[in-house]
Backbone as a ProteinNet text record, in pm:
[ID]
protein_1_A
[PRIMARY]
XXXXXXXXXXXXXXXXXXXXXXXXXXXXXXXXXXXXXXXXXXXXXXXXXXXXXXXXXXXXXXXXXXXXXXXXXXXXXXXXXXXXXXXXXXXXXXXXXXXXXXXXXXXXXXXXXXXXXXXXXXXXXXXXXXXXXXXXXXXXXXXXXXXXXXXXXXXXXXXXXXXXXXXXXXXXXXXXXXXXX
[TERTIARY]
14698.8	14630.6	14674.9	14588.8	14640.2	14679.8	14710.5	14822.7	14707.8	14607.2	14463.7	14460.4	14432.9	14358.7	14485.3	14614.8	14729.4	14745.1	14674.9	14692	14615.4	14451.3	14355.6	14357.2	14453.1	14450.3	14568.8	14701.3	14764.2	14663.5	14648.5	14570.8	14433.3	14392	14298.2	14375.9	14494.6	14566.2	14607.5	14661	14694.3	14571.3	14476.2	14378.5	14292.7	14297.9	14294.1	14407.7	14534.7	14642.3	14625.2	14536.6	14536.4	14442.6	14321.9	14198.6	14228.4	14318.5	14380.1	14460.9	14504.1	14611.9	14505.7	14460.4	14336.2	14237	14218.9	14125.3	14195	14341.8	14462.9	14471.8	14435.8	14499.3	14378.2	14221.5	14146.1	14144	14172.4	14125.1	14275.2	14385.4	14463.1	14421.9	14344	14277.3	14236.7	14127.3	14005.5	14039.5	14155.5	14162.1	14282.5	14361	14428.2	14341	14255.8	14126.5	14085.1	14085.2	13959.2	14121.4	14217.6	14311.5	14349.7	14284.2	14347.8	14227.6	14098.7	14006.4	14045.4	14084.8	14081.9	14162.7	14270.3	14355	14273.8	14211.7	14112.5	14042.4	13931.6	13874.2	13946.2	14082.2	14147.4	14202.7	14227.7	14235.7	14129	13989.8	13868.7	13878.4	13940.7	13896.8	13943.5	14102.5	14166.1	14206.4	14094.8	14012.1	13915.9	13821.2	13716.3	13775.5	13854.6	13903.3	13923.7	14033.1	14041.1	13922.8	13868.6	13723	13615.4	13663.7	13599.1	13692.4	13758.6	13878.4	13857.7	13843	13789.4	13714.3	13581.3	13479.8	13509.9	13559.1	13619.8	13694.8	13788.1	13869.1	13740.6	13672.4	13567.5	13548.3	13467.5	13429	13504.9	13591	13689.4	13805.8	13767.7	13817.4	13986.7	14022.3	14162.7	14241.5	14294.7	14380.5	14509.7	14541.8	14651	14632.6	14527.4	14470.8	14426.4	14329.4	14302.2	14427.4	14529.6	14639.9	14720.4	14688.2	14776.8	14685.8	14566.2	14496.2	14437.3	14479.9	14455.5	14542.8	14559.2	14639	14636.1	14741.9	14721.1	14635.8	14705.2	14654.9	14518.6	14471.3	14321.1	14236.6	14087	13969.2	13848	13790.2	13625.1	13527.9	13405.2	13328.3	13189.4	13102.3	12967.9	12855.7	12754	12639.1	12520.7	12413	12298.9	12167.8	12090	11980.1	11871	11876.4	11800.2	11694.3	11590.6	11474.6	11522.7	11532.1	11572.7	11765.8	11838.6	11962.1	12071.6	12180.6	12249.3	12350.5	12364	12478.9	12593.6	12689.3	12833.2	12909.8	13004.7	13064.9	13216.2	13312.3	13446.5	13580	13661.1	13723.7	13819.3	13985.4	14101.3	14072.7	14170.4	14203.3	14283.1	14342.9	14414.1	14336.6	14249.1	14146.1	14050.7	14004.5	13947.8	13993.2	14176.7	14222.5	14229.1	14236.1	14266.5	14100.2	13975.4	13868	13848.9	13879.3	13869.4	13794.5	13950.6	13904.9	13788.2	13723.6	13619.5	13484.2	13448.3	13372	13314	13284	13230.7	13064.9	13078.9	12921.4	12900.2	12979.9	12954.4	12963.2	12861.4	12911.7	12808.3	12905.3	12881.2	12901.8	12796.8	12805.8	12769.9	12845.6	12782.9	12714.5	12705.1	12656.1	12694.2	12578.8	12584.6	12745.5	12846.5	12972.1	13007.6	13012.5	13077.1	13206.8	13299.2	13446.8	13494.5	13584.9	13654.5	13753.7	13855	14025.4	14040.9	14176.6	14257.6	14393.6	14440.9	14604.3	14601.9	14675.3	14711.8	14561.8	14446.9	14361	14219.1	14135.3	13992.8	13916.7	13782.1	13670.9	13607.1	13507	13421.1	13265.1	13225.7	13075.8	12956.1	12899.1	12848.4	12737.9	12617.5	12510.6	12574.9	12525.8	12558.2	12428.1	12495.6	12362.5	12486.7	12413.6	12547.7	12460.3	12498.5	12416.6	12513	12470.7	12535	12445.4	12571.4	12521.8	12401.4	12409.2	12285.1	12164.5	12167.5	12040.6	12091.9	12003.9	12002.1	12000.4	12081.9	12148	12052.9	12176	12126.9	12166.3	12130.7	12198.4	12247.2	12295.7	12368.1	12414.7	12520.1	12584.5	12774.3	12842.4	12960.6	13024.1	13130.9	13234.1	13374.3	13449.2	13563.4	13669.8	13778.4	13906.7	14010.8	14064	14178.9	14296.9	14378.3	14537.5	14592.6	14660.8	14794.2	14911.7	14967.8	15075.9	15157.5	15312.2	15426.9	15375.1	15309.9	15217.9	15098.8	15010	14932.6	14820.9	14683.5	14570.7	14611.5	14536.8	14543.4	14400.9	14330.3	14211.1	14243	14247	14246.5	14126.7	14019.3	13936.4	13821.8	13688.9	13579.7	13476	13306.7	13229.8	13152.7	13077	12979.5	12785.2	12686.5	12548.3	12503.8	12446.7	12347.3	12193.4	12102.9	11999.8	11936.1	11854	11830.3	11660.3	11584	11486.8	11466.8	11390.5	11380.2	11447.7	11502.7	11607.6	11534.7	11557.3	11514.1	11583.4	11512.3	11610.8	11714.8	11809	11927	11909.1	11967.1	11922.5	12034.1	12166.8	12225.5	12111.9	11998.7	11937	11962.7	11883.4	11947	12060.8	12166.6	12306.4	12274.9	12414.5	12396.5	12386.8	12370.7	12455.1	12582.7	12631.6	12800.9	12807.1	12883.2	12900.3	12961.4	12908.3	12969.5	13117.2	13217.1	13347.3	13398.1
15995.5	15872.6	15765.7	15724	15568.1	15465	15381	15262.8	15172.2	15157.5	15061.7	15092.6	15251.9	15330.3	15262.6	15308.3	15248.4	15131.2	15017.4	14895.4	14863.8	14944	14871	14884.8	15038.7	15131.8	14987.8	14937	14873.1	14785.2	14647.8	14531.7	14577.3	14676.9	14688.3	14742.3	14755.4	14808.5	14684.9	14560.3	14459	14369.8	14356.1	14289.9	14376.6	14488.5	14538.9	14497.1	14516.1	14423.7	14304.7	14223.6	14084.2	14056	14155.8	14146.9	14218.4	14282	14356.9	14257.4	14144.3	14050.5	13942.1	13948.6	13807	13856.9	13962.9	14032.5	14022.8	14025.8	14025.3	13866.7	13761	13621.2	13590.3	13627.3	13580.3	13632.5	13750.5	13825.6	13768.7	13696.7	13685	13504.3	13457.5	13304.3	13299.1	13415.5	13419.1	13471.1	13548.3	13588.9	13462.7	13409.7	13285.7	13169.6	13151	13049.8	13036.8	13210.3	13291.3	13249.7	13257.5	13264	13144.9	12974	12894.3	12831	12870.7	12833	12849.3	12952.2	12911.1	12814.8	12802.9	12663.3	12553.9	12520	12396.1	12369.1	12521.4	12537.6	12510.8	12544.9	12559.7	12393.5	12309.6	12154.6	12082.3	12132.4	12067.9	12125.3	12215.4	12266.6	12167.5	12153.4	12062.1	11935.1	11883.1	11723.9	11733.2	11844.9	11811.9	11804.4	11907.3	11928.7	11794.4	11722.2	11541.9	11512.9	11513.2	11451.3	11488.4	11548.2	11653.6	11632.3	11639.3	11577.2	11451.2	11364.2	11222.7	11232.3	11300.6	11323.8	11384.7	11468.3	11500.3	11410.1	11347.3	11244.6	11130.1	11116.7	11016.5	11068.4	11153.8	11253	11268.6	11301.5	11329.2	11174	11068.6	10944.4	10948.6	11051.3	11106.4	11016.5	10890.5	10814.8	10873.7	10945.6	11020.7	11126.1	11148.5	11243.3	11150.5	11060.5	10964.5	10892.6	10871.6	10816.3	10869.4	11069.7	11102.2	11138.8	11116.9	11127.3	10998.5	10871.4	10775.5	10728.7	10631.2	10568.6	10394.2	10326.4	10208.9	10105.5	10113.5	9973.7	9997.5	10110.8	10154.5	10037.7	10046.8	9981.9	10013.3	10009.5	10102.8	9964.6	9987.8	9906	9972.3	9874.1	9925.3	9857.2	9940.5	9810.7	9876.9	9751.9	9827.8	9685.8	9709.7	9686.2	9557	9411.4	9427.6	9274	9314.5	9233.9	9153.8	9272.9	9218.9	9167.4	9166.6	9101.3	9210.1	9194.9	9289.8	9253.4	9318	9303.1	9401.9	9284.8	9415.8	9378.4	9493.8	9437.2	9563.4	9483.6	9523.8	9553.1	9670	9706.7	9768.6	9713.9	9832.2	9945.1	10052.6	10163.9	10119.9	10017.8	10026.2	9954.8	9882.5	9792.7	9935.5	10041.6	10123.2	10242.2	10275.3	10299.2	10251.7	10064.4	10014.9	10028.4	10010.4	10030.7	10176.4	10295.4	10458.5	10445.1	10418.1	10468.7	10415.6	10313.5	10229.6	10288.6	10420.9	10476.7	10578.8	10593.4	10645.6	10705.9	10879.2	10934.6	10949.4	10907.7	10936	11056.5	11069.1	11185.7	11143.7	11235.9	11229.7	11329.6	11377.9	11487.3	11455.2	11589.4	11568.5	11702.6	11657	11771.9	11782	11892.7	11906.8	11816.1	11811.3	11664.1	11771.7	11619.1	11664.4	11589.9	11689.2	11620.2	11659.8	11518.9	11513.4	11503.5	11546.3	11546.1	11519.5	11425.5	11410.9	11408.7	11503.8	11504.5	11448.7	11334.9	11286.5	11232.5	11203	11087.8	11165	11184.7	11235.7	11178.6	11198.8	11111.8	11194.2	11184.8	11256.4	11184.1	11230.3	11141.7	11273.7	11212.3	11284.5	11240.4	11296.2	11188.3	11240.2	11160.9	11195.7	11145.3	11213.6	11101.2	11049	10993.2	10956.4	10971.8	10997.8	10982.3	10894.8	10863.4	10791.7	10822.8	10869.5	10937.3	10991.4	11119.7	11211.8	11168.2	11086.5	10983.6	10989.9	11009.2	10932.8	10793.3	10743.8	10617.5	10546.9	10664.5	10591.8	10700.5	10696.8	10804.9	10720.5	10783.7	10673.5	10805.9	10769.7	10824.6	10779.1	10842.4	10815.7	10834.4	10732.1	10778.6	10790.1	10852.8	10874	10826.3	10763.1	10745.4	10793.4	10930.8	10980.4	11017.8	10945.3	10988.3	11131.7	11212.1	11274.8	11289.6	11225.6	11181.3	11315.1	11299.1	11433.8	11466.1	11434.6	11487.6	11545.2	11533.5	11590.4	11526.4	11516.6	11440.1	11343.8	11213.4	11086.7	11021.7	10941.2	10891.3	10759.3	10727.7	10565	10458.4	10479.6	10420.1	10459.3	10362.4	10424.4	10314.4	10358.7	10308.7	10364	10298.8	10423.2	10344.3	10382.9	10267	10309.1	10208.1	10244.8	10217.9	10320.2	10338.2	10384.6	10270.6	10301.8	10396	10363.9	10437.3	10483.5	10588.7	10661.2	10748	10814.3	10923.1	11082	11081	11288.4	11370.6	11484.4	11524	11599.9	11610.8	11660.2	11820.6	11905.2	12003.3	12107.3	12011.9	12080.7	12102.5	12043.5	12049.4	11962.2	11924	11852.7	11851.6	11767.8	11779.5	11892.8	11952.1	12065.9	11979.9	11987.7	11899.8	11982.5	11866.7	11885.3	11990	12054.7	12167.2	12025.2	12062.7	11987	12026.5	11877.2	11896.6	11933.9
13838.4	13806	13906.3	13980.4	14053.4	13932.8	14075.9	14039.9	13937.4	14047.5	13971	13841.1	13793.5	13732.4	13570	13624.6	13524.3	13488.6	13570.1	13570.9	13475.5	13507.9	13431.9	13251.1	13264.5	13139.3	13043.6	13115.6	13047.4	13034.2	13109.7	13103.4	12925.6	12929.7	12847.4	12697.8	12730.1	12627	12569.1	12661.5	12585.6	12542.2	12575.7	12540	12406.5	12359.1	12260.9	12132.9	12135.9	12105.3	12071.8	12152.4	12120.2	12010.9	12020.1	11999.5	11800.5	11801.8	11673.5	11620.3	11712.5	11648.3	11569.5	11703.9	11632	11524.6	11503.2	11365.2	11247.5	11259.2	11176.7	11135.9	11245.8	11168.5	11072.1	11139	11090.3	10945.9	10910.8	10827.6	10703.8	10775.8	10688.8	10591.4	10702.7	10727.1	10593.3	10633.3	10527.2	10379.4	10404.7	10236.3	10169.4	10277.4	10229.6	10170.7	10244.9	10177.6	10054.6	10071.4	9951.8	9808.8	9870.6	9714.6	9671.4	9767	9746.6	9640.8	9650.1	9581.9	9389.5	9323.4	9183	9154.4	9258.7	9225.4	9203.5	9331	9348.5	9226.3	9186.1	9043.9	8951.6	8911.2	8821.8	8756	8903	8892.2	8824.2	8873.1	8863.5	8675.9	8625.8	8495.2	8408.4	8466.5	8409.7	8366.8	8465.8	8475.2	8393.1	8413	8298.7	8160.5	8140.3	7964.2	7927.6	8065.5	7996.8	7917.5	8003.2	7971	7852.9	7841.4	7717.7	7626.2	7610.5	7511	7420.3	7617.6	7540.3	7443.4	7435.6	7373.6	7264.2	7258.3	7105.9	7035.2	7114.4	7012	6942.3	7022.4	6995.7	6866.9	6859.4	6742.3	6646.2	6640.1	6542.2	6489.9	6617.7	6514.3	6547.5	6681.3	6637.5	6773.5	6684.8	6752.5	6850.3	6755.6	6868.5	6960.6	6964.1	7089.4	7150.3	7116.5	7241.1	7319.5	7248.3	7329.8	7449.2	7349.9	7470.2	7633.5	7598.1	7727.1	7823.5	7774.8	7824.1	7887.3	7972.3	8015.8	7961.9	7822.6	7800.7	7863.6	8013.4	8057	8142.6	8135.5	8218.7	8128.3	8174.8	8142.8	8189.6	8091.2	8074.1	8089.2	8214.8	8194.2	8178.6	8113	8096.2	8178.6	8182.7	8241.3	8241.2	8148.2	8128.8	8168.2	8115.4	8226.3	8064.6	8047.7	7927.7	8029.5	8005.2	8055.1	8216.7	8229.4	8404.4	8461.5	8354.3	8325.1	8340.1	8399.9	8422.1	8308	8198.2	8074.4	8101.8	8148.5	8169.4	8049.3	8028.2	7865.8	7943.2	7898	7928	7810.6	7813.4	7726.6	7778.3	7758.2	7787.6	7709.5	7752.9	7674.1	7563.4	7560.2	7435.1	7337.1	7375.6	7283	7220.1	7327.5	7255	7188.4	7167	7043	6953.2	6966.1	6840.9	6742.1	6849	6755.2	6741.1	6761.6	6766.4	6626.3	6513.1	6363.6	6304.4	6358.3	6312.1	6393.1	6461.7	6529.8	6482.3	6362.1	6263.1	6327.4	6297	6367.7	6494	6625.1	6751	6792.1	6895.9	7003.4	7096.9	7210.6	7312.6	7409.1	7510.3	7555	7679.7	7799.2	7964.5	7976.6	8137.2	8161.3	8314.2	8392.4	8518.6	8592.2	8559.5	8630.7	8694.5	8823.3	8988.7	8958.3	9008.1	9004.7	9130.8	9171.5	9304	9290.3	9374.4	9337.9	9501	9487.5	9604.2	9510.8	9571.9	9504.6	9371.6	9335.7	9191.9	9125.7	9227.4	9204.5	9187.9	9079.6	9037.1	8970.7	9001.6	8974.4	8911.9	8806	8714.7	8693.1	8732.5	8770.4	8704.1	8583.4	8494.3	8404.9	8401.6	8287.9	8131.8	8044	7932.7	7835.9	7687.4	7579.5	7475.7	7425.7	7316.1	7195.4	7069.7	6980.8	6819.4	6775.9	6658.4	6509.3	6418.4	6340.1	6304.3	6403.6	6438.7	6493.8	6521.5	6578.5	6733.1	6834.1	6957.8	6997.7	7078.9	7089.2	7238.9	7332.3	7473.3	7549.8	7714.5	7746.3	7926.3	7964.1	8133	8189.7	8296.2	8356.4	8357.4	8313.6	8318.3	8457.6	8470.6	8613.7	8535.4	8536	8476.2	8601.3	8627.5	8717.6	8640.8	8717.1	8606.6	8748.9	8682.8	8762	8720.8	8790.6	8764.3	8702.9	8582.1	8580.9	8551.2	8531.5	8534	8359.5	8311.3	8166.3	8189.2	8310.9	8295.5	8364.1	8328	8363.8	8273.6	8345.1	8226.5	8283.4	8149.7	8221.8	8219.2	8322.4	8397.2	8350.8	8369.2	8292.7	8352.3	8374.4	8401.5	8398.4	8468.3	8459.5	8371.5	8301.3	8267.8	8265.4	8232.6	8284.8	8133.3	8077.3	7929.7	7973.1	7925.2	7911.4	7790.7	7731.5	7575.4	7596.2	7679.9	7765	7919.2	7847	8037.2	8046.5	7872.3	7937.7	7942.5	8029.2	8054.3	7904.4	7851	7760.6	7776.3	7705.1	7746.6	7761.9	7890.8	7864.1	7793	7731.4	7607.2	7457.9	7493.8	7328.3	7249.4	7170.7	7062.1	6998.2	6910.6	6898.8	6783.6	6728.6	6628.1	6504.6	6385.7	6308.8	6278.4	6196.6	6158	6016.3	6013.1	5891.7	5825	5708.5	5569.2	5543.2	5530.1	5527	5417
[MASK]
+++++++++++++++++++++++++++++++++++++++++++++++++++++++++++++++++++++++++++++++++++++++++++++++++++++++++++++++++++++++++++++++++++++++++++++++++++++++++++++++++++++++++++++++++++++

């Protein structure tokens, strides 16, 4: 075998090598990616439950579940639309434990919510309906601001828009009713 003939045989030997290395990072890239995703999901699950929570405590009237998912000093604003007039109406979290027990018949439900996370900090941006004792109310779009804290998710507070018409129907269906207590 010539010198060329050996030269070319190494040179193609290492560029095969390289070509096996680089199939190797990508392929390690791609399944690293692929394993970091249920985390991501798994965050996004755990933001919604807040949120869904909220909604149950609503429901159920249950002061001490709403506490432990709020954050005191957060604040919820509203804003809805009445003969051309923009009506904003404002409430801490702790103003809306102290009225919880007096919330008699609500619910409230989402749907389709996009949630964003940066580290400690997530947003929940979601339409909803609300209904009050079994009756349809209004329906908007909620924004949820929920921190991180070493407890867990906490919801910071939120926007949310009221619309008493114009709402699309919900495509949860009508609410169930409540089994007799």
């Amino acid at each position: 075998m010539t010198r060329r003939r050996r030269l070319v045989k190494r040179i193609m030997g290492v560029e095969m090598m390289m070509r096996a290395r680089h199939v190797r990072l990508i392929l390690f890239a791609l399944f690293t990616a692929g394993c970091s995703r249920p985390s991501a999901s798994a965050e996004s699950d755990a933001v919604l439950a807040v949120v869904q929570r909220f909604f149950e405590t609503m429901a159920a009237r249950d002061v001490d579940g709403a506490r432990a998912i709020l954050l005191p000093e957060g604040r919820f604003y509203s804003i809805r639309d009445s003969a051309g007039v923009a009506i904003v109406r404002t409430f801490t979290n702790a103003q809306y434990v102290t009225d919880l027990p007096s919330m008699q018949g609500r619910l409230e439900r989402m749907w389709d919510a996009d949630v964003r996370i940066d580290g400690r900090m997530a947003t929940v941006w979601t339409p909803y309906d609300y209904h009050r004792d079994g009756q349809f109310s209004h329906c908007g779009v909620d924004a949820f601001d929920l921190l991180k804290t070493d407890d867990g998710w906490k919801i910071a507070g939120g926007v949310y828009s009221v619309q008493r018409t114009k709402c699309a129907p919900s495509p949860l269906g009508p609410p169930k009713p409540k089994a007799p207590s």
